[in-house]
N, CA, C and O of each residue as an XYZ file, in Angstrom:
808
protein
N       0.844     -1.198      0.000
C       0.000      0.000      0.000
C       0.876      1.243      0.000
O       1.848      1.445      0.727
N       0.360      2.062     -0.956
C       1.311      3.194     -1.202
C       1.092      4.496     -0.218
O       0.125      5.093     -0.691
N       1.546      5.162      0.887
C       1.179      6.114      1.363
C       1.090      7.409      0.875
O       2.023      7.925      0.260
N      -0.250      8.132      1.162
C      -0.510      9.024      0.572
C       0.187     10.166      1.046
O       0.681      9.871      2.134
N       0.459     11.364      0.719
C       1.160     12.173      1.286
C       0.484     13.316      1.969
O      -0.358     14.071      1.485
N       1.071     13.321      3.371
C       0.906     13.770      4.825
C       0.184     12.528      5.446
O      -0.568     13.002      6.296
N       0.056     11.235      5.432
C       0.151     10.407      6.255
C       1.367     10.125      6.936
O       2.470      9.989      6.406
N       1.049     10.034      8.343
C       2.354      9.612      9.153
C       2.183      8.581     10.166
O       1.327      8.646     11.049
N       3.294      7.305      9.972
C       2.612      6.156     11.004
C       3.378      6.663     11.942
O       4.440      7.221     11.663
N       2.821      6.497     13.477
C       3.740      6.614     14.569
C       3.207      4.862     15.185
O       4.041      4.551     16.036
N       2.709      4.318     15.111
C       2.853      3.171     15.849
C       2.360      1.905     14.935
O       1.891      2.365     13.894
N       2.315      0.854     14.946
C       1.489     -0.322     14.289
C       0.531     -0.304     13.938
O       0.382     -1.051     12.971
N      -0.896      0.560     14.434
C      -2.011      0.314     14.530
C      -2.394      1.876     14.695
O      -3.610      1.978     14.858
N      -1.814      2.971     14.702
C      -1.890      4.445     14.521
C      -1.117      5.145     14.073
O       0.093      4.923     14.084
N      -1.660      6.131     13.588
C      -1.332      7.353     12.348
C      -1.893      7.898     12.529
O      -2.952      7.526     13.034
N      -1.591      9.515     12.210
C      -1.991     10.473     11.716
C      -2.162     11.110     10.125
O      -1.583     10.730      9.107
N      -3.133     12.177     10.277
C      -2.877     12.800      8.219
C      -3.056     14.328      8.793
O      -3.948     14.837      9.471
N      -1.758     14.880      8.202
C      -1.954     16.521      8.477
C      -2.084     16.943      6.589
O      -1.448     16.642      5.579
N      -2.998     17.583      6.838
C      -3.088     18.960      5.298
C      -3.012     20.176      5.807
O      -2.996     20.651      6.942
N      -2.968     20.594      4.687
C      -3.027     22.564      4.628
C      -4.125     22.679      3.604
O      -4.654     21.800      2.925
N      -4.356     24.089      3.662
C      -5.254     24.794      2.898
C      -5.853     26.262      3.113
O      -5.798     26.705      4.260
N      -6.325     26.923      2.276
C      -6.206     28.329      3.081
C      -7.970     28.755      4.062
O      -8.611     29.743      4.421
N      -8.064     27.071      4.111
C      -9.408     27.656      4.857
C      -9.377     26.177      5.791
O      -8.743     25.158      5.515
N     -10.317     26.431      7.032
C     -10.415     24.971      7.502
C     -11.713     23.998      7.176
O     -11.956     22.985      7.833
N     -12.305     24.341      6.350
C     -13.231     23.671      5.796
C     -12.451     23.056      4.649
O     -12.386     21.844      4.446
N     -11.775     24.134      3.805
C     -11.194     23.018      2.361
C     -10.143     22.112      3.131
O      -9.709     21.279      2.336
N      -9.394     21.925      4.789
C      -8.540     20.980      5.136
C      -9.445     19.631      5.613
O      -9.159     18.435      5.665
N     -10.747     20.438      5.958
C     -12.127     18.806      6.343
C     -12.162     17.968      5.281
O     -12.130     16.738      5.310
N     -12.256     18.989      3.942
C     -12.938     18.252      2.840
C     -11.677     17.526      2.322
O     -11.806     16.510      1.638
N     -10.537     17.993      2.612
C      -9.104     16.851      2.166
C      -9.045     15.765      3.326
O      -8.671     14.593      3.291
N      -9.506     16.490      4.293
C      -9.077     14.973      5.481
C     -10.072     13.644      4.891
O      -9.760     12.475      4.664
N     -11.195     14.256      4.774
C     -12.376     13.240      4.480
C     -11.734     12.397      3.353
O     -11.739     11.169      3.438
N     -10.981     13.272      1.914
C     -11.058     12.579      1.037
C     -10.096     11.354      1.494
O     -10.257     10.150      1.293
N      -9.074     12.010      2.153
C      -7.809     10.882      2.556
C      -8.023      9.727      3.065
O      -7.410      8.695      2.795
N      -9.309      9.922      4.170
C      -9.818      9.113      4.716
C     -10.769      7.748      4.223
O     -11.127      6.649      4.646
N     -10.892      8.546      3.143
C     -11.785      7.560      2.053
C     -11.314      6.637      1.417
O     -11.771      5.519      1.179
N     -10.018      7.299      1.026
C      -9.110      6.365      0.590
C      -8.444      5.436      0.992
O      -8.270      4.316      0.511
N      -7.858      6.154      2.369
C      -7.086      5.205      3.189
C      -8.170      3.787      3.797
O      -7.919      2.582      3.790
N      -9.141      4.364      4.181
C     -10.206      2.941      4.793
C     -10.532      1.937      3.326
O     -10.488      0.717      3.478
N     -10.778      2.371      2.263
C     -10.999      1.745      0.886
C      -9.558      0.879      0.453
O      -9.605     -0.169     -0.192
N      -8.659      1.327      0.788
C      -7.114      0.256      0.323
C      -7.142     -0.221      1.577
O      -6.322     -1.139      1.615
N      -7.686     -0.072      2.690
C      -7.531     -1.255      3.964
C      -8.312     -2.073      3.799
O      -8.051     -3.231      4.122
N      -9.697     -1.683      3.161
C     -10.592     -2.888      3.138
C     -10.074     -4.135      2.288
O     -10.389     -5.311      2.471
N      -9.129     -3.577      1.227
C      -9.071     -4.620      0.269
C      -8.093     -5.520      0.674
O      -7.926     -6.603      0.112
N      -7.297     -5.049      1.820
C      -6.392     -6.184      2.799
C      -6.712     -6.474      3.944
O      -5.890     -6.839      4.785
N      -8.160     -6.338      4.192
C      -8.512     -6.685      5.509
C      -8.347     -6.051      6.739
O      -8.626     -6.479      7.859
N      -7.781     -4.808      6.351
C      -7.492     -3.643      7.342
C      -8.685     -2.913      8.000
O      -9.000     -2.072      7.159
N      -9.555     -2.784      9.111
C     -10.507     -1.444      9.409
C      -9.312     -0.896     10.748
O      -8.262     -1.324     11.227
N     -10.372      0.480     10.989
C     -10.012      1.202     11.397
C     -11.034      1.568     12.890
O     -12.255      1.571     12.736
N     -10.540      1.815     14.062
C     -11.974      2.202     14.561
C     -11.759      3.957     14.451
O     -10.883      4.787     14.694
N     -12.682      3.924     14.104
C     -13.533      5.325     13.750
C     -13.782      6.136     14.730
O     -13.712      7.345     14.509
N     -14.122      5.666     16.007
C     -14.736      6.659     17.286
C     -13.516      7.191     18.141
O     -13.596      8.009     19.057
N     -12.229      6.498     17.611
C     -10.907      6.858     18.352
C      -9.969      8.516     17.269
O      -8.864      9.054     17.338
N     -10.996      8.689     16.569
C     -10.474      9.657     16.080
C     -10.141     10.939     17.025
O     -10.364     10.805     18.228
N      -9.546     12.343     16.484
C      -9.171     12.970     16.879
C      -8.651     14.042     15.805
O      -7.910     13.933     14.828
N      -9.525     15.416     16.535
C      -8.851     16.226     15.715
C      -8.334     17.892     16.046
O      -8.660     18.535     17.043
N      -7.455     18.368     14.932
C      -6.897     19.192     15.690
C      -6.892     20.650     14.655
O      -6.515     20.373     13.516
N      -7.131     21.663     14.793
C      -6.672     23.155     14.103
C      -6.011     23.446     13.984
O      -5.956     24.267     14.899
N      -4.529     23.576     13.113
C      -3.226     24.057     13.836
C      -3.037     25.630     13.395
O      -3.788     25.853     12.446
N      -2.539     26.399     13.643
C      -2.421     27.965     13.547
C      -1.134     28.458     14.018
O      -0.579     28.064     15.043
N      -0.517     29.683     12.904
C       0.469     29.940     14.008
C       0.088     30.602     15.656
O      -0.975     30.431     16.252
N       1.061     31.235     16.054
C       0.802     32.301     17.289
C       0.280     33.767     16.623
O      -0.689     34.375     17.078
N       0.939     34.152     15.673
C       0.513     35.262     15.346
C      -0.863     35.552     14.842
O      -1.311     36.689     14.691
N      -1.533     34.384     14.580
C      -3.207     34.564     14.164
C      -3.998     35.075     15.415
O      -4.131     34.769     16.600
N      -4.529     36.169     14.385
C      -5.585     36.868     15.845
C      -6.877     36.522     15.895
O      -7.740     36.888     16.693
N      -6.984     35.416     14.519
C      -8.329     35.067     14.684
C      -8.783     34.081     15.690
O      -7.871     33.337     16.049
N     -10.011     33.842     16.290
C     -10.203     32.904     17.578
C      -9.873     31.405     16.710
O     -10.179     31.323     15.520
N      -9.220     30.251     17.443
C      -9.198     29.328     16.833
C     -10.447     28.237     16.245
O     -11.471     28.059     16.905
N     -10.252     27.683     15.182
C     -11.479     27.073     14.376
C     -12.497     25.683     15.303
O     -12.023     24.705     15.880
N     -13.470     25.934     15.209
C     -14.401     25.042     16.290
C     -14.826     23.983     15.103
O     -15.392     22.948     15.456
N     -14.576     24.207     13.738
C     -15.215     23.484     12.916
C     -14.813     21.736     13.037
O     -13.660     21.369     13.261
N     -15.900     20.830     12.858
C     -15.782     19.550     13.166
C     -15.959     18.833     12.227
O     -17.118     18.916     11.822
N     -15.230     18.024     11.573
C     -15.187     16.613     10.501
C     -16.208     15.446     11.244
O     -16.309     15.027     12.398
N     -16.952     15.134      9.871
C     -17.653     14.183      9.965
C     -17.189     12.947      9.482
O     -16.849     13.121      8.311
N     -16.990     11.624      9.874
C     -16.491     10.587      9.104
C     -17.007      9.242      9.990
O     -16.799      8.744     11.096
N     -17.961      8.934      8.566
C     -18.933      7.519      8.820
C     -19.742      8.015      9.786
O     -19.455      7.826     10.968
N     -20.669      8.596      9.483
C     -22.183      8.845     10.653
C     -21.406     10.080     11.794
O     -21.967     11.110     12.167
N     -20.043      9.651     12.177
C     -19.276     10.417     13.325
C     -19.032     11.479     13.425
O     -18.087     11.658     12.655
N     -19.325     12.583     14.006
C     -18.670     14.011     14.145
C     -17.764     14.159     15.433
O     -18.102     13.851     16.576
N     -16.461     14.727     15.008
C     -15.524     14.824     15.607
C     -15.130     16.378     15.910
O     -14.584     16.899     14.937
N     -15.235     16.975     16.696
C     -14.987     18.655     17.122
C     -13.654     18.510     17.469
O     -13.166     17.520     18.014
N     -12.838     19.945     17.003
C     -11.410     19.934     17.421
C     -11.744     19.768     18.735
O     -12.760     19.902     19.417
N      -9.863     19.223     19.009
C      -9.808     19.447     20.626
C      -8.666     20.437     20.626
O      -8.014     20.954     19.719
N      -8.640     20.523     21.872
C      -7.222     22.259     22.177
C      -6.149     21.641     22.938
O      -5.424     22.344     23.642
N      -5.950     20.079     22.834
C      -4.729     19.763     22.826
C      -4.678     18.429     22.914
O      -5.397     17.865     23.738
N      -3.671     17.571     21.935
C      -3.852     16.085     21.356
C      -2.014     16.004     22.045
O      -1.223     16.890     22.372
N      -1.913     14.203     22.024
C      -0.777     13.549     22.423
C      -0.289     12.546     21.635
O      -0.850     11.463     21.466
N       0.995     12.969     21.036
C       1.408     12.246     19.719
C       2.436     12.038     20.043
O       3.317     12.898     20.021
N       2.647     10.596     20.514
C       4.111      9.660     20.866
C       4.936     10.762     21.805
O       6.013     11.311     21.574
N       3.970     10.896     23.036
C       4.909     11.367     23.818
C       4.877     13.420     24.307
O       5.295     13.871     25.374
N       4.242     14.286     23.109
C       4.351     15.270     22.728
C       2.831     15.661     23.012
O       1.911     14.974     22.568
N       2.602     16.929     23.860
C       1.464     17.362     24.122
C       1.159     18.725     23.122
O       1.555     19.821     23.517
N       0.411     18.606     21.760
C       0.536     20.018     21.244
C      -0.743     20.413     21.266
O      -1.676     19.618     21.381
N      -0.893     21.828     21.141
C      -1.753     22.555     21.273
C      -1.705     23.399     19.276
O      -0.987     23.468     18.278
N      -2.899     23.794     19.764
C      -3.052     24.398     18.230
C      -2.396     25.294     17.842
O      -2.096     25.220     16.651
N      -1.945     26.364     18.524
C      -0.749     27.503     18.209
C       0.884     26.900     18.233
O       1.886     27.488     17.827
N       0.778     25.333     18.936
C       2.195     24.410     18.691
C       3.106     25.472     19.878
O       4.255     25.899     19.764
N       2.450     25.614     20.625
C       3.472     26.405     22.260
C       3.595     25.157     22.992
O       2.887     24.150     22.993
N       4.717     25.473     23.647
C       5.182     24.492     24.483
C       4.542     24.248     25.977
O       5.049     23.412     26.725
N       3.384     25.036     26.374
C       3.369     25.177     27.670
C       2.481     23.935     28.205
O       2.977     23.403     29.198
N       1.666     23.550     27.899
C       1.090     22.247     27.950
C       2.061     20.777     27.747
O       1.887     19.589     28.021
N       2.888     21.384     27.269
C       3.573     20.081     27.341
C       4.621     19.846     28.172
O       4.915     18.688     28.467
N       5.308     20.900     28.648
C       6.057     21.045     29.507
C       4.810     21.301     31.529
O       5.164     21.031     32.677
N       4.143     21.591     31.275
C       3.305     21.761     32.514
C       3.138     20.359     32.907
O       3.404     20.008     34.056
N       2.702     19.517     32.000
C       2.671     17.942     31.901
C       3.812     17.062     32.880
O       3.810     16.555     34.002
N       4.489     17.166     32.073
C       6.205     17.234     32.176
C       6.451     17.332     33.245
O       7.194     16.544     33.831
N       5.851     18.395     33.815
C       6.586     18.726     35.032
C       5.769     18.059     36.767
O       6.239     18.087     37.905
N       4.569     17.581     36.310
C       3.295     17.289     36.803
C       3.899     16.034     36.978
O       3.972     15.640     38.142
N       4.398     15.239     35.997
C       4.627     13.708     35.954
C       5.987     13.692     37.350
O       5.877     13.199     38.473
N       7.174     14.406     36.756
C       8.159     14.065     37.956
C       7.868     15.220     38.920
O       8.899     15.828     39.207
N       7.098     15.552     39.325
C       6.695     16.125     41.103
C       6.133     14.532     41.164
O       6.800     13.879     41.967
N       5.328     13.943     40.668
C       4.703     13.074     41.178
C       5.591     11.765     41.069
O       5.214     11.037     41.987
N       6.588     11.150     40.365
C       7.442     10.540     40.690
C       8.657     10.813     41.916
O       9.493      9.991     42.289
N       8.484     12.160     42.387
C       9.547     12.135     42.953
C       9.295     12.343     44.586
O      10.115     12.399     45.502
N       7.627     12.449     44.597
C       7.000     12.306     45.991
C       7.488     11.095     46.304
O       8.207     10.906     47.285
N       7.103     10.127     45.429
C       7.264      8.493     45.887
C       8.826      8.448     46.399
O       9.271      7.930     47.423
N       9.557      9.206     45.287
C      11.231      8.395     45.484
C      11.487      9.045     46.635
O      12.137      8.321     47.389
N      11.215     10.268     47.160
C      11.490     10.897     48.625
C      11.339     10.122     49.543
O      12.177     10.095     50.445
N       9.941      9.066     49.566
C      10.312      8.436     50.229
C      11.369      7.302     51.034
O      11.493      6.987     52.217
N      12.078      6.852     49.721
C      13.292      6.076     49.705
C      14.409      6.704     50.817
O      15.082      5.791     51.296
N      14.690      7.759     51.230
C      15.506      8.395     51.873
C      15.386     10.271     52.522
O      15.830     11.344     52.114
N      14.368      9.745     53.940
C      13.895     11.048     55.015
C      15.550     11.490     55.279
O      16.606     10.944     54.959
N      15.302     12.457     55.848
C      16.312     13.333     55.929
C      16.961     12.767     57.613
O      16.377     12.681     58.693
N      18.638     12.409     57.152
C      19.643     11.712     57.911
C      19.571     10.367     57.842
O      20.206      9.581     58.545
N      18.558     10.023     56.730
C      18.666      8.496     57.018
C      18.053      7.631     55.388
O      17.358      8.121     54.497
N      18.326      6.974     55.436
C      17.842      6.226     53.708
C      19.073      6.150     53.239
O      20.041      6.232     53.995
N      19.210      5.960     51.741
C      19.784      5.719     50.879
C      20.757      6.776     50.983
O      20.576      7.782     51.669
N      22.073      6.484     50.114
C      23.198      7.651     50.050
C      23.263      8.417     49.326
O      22.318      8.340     48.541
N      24.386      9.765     48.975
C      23.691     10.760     48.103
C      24.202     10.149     46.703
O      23.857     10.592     45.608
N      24.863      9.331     46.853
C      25.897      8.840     45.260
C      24.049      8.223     44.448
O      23.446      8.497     43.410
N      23.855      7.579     45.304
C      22.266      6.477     44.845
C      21.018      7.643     44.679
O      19.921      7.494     44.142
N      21.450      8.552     45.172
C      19.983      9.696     45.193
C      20.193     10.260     43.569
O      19.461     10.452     42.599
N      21.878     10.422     43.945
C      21.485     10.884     42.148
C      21.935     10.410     40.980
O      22.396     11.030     40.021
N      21.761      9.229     41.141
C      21.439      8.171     40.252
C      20.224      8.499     40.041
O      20.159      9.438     39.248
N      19.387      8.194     40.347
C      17.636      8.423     41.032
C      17.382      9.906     39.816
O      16.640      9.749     38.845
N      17.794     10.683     39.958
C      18.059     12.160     39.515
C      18.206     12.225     38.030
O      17.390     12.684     37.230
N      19.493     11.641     37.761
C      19.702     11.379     36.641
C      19.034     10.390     36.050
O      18.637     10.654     34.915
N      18.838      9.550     36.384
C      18.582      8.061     35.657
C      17.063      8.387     35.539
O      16.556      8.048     34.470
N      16.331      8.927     36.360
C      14.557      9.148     36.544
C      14.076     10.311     36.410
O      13.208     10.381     35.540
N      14.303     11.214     36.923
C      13.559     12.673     37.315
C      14.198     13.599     36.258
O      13.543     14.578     35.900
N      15.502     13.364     35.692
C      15.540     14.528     34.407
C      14.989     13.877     33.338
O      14.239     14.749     32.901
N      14.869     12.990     32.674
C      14.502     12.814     31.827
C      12.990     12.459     31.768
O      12.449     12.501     30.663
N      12.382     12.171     32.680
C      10.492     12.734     32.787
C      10.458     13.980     32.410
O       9.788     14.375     31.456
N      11.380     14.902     33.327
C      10.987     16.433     33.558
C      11.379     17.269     31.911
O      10.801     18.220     31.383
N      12.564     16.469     31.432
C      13.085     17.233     29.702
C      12.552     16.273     28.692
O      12.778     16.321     27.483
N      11.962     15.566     29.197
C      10.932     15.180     27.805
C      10.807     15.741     26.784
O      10.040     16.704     26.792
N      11.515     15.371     25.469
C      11.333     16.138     24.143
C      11.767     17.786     24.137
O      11.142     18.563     23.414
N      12.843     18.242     24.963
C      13.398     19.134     24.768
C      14.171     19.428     23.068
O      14.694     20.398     22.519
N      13.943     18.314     22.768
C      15.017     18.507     21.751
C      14.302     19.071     20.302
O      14.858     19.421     19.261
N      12.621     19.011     20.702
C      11.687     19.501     19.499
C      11.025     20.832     20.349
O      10.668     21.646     19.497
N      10.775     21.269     21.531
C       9.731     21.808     22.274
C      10.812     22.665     22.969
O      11.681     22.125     23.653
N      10.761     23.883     22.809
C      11.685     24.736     24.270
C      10.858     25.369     25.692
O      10.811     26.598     25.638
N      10.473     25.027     26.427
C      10.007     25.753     27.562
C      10.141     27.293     27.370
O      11.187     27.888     27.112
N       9.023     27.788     27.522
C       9.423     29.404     27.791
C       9.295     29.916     29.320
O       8.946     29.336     30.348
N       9.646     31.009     29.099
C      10.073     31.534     30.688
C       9.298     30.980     31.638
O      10.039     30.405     32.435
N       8.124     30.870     31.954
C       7.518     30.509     33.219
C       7.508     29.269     33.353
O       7.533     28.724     34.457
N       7.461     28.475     31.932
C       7.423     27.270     32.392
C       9.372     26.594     32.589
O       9.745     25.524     33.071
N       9.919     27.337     32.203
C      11.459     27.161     32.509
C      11.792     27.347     34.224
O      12.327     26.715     35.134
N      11.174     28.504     34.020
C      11.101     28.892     35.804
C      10.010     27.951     37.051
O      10.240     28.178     38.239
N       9.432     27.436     36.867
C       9.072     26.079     37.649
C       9.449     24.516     37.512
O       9.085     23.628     38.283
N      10.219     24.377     36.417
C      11.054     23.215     36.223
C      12.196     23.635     36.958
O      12.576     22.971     37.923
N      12.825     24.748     36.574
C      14.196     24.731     37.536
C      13.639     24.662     39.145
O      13.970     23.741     39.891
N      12.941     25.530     39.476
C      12.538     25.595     41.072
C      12.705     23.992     41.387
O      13.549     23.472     42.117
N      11.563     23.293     40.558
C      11.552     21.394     40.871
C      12.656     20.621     40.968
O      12.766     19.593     41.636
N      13.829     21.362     39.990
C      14.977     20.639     39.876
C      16.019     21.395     40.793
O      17.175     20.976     40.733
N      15.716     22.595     41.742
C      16.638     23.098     42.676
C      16.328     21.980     44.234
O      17.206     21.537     44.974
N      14.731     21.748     44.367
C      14.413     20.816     45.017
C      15.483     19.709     44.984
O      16.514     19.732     45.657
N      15.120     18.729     44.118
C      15.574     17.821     43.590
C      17.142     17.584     44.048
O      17.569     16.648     44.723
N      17.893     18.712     43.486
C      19.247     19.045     44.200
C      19.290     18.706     45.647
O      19.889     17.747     46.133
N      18.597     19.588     46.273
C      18.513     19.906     48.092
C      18.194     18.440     48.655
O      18.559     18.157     49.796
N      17.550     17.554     47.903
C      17.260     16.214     48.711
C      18.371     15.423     48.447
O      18.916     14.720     49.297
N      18.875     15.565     46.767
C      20.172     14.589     46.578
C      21.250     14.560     48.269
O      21.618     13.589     48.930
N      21.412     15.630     48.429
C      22.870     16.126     49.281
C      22.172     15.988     50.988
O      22.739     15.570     51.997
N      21.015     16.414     50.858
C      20.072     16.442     52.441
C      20.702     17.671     52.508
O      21.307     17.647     53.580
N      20.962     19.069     51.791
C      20.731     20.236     52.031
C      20.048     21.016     53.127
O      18.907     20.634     53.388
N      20.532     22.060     53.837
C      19.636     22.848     54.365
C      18.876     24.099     53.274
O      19.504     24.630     52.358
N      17.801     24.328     53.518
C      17.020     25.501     52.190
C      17.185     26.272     52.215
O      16.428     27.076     51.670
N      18.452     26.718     52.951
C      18.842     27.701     52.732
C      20.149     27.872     52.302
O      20.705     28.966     52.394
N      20.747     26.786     51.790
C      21.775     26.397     50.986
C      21.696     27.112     49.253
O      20.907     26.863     48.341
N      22.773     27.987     49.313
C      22.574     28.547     47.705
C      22.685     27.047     46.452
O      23.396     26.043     46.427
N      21.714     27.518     45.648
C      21.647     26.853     44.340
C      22.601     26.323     43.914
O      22.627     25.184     43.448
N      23.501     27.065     44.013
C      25.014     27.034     43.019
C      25.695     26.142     44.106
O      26.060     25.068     43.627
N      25.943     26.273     45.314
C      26.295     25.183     46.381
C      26.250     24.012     45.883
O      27.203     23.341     45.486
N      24.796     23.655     45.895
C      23.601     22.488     46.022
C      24.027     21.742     44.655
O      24.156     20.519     44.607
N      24.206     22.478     43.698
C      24.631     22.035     42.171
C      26.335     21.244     41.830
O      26.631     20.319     41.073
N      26.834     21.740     42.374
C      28.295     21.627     43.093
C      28.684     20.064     44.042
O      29.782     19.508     44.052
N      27.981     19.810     44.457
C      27.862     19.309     46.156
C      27.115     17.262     45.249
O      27.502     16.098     45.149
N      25.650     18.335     44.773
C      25.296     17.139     43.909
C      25.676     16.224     42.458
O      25.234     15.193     41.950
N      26.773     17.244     42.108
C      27.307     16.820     40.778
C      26.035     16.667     39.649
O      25.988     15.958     38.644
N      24.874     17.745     40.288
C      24.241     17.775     39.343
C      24.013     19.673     38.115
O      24.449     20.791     38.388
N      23.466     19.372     37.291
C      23.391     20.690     36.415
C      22.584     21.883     37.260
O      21.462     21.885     37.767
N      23.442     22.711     37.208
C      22.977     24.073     38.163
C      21.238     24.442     37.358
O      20.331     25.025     37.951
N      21.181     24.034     36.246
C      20.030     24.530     35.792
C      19.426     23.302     34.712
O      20.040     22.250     34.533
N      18.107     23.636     34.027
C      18.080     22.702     33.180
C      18.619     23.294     31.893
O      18.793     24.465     31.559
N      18.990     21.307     30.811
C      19.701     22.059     29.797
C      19.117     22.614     28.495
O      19.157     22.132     27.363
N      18.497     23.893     28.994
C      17.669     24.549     28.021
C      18.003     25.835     27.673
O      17.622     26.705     28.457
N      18.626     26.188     26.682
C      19.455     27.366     26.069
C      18.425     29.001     26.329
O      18.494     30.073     26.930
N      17.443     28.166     25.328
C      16.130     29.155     24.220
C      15.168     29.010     25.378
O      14.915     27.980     26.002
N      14.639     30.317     25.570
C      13.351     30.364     26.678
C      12.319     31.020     25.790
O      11.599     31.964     26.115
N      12.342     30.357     24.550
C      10.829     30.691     23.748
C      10.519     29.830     23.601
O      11.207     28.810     23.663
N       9.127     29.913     23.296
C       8.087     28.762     22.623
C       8.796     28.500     21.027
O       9.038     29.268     20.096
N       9.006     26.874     21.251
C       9.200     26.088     20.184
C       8.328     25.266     19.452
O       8.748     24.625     18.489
């Protein structure tokens, strides 16, 4: 089966189809057609699709001042209304494609992994600091920089990841909080900050 172009597989059994067009009705009436097609060359290998797991999305830059599009694709009896933010292998985007939802995420996941690992070692007693940041490295940065390498955090959301990861520091070592940053970074052999250059939306 030949793929049509702007189909994209991300897994065995899911894909996506992005178009353009200068309106979002002529991008419905291309999704539909794609869709027609694509379910019509599955049928003839025994391929369906479920239909009610769809999902759809508006994309726009930032600079559009128009309110974003509410318009909804119909496919097989189904109407599907955008949503204002979909999850694609990992990646939380939103329709203007800002990073802040995905990084808020991000950051939601290791606070909440790292309640648990606190427990592993109360203060003067548990585990050692060599094993804490293992823990650090091996777990809690890479939840927390998830897909840095497509998505840049902008300022606020840069500025509550570091706060999480100055934490993070202060438990490696069993810090007092009132131990400077730069100490704590030093002490833990971990990165004084996260490694994020660009504090704009990517």
């Amino acid at each position: 089966m030949s793929i049509p172009r702007g189909l994209m597989v991300s897994y065995v059994d899911d894909f996506s189809v992005t178009v353009a067009s200068p309106s979002h009705w002529g991008n419905i009436r291309r999704l539909q057609g794609l869709f027609s097609t694509i379910t019509t060359r599955g049928r003839d290998i025994g391929v369906s699709f479920s239909v009610p797991k769809t999902e759809l999305i508006h994309w726009r830059t930032p600079s559009q001042r128009t309110p974003p599009s509410m318009a909804p694709i119909e496919l097989e009896g189904h109407f599907f209304h955008p949503s204002h933010v979909v999850r694609w292998l990992g990646y939380w985007f939103t329709p203007a494609l800002t990073s802040t939802h995905h990084f808020r995420h991000r950051l939601s996941l290791a606070q909440a992994v790292f309640s648990f690992v606190k427990c592993l070692s109360s203060l003067g007693a548990g585990i050692r600091p060599f094993l804490c940041h293992r823990i650090a490295i091996g777990i809690l940065l890479p939840i927390l920089t998830y897909r840095v390498d497509l998505l840049t955090p902008n300022s606020s959301a840069l500025k509550g990841m570091n706060s999480f990861w100055h934490r993070v520091q202060r438990w490696t070592m069993n810090n007092f909080f009132s131990t400077p940053t730069s100490i704590q970074s030093r002490e833990a052999c971990l990165p004084p900050s996260l490694p994020t250059a660009d504090t704009e939306d990517g």
